[in-house]
N, C-alpha and C positions, 0 to 999 in steps of 0.2 A: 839470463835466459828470459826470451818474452815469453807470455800467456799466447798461447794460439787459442786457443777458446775459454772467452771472458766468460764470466757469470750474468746472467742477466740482469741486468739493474731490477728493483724494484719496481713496480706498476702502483702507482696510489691509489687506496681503492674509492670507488664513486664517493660521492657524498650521499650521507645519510637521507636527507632528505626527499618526499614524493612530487619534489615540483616541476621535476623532466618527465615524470608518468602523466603528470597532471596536463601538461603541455601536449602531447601524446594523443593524449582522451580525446581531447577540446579539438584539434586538428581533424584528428577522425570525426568527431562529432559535425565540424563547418564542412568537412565532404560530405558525408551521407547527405545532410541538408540541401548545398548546389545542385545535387542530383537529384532529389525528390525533387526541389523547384524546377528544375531543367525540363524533367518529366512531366510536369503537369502544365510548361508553360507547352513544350511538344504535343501532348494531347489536348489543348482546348486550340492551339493554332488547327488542327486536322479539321476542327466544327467551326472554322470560319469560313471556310473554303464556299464556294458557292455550287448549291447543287440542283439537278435540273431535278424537272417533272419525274415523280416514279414512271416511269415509261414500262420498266420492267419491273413485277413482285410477284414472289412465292406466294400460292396461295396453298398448297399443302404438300407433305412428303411424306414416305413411307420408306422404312428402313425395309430392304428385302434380304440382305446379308450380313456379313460381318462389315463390310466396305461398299457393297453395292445399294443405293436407294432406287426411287421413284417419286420424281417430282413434278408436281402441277403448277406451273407456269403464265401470270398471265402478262401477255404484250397485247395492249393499246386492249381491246376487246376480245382477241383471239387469246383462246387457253391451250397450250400445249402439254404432253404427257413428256417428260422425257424420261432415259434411265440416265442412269448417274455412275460410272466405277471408275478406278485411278485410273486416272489416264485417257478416262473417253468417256464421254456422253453421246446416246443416241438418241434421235426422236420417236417416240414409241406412236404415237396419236398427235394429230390436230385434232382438237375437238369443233365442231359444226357449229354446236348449243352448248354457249359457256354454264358449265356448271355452276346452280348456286349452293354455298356451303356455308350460307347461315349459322351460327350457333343455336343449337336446341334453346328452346323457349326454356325460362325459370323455372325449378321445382319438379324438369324430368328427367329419370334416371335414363340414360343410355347404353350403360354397361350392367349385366347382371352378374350377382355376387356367385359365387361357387355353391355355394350351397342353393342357390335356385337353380344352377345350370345341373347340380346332380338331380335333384329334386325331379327336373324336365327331361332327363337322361333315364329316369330308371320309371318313369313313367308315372308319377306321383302327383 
């Protein structure tokens, strides 16, 4: 009479030694690598590129909601107001007389600390 179900042969087990992990490592190790090079040759090609005149730059923004701003804009000498939310931008103002927005001169404070605003608040 035959066996209809054999026993499974034996499976030999690995060898002892870490020199298949060690192979393993080193692999991983020479990808991660191609990719950082990959990535930093993609980011310095994007600053070869040839770029024109700022024709267009931000000159200041104000957050007015969670998602909605207010940006000052300048093209060529004309400064424009626009608002800003997903999905749409409006022109709020052209301004006539570009604003100047200087930085404050050295050594003046511009903001007052809370304890001067209470101070100025309770009539002190």
């Amino acid at each position: 009479m035959t066996q209809m179900f054999a026993a499974p042969q034996a499976i030999p087990a690995p060898a002892a030694g870490g020199s298949e992990l060690v192979h393993v490592v080193l692999a991983l190790l020479l990808v991660l690598a191609v990719v950082v090079v990959l990535a930093q040759l993609v980011r310095r090609a994007r600053g070869f590129t040839a770029r024109a005149p700022q024709l267009l730059q931000v000159v200041a923004d104000v957050p007015l909601g969670q998602k909605e701003r207010a940006v000052l804009l300048r093209v060529g000498a004309t400064q424009l107001l626009l608002g800003v939310a997903p999905g749409r931008v409006s022109a709020l103002h052209v301004l006539a007389d570009p604003l100047d927005l200087a930085p404050p001169p050295a050594g003046t404070r511009t903001t007052l600390s809370f304890q001067a605003l209470l101070r100025r608040s309770l009539g002190s």
